[in-house]
C-alpha positions as CSV (number, residue, x, y, z in Angstrom):
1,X,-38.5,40.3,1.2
2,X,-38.0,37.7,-1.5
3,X,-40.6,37.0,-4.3
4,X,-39.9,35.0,-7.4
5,X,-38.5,38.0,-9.4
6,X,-35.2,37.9,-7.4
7,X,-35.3,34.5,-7.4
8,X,-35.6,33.5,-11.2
9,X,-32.9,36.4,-11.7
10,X,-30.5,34.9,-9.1
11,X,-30.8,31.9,-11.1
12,X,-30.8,33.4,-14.5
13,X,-27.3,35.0,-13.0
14,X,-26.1,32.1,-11.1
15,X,-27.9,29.3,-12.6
16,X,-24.8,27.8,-14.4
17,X,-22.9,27.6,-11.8
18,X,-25.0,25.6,-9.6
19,X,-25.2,23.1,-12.9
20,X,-21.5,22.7,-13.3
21,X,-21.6,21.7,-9.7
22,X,-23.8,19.3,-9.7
23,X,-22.1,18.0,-13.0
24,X,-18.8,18.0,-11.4
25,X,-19.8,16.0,-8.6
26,X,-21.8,13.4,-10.1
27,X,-18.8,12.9,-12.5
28,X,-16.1,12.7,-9.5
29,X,-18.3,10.3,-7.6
30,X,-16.9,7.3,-6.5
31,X,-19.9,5.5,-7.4
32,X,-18.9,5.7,-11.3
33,X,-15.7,4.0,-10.7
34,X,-17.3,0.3,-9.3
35,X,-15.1,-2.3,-8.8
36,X,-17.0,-4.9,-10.9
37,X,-16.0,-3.4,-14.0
38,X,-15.3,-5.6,-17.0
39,X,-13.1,-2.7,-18.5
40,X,-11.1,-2.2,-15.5
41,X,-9.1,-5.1,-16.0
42,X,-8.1,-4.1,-19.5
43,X,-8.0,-0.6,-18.8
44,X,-5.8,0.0,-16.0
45,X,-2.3,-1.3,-16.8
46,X,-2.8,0.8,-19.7
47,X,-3.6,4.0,-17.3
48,X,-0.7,2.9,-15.1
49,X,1.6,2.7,-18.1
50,X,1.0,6.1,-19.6
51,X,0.4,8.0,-16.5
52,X,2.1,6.2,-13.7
53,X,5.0,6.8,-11.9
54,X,7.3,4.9,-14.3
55,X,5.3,6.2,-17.7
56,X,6.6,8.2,-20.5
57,X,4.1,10.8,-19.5
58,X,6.6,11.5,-16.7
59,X,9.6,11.2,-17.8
60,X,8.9,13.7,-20.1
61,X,7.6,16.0,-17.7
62,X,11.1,15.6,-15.3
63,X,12.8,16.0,-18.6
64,X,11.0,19.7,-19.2
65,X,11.1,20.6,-15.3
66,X,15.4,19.9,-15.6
67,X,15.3,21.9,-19.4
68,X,13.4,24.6,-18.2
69,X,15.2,24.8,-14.8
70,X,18.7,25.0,-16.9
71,X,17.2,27.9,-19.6
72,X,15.5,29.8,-16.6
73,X,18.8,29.5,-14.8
74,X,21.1,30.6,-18.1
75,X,18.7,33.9,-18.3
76,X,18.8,34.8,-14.6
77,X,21.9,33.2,-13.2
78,X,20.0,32.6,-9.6
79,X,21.8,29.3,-7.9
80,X,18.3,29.0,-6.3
81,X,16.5,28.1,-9.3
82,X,19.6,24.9,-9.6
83,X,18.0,24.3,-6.0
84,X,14.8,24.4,-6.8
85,X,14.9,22.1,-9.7
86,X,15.3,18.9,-8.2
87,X,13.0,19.8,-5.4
88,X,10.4,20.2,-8.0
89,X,11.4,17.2,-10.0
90,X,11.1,15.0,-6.0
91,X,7.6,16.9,-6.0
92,X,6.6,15.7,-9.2
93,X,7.9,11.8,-8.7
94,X,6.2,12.2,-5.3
95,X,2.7,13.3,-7.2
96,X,2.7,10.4,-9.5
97,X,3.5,7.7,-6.9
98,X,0.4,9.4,-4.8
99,X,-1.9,9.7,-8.2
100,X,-0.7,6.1,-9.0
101,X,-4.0,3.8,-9.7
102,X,-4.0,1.3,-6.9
103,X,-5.0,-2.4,-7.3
């Protein structure tokens, strides 16, 4: 049987979880981001600038992926990391053009 007991210690336990859900949804709703938005004008070339998928932010991210790919493959000497390196840098362009804000 349940009485209050378990249930204010299930919360006590579990409690913050149950807030960080709620907080993570409300904050990932779709309602937040409205269309009518005086700021969204000014704001999103910017976003699409340093995050899209011709931004600095990823060039320097294909950049690493190649660096890392050559250092990982001078300390192993694997061809399959040479392989897998532009697979993950067509994985990463392939993110960005998905993420990419949309007019």
């Amino acid at each position: 049987m349940i009485n209050c007991q378990k249930i204010k210690n299930h919360f006590e336990v579990h409690g913050w979880k149950y807030v960080t859900v709620i907080l993570g949804v409300s904050f990932a709703n779709t309602a937040f981001c409205d269309t009518t938005d005086p700021l969204k004008a000014i704001i999103e070339p910017e976003v699409s600038a340093m995050f899209g998928p011709k931004s600095t932010v990823a060039y320097y991210i294909y950049v690493g992926e190649i660096v890392l790919g050559a250092i990982t493959y001078a300390k192993n000497k694997n061809p399959l990391i040479l392989l897998g390196v532009p697979i993950l840098v067509l994985f990463t362009s392939g993110m960005f053009t998905y993420i990419a804000p949309t007019s």
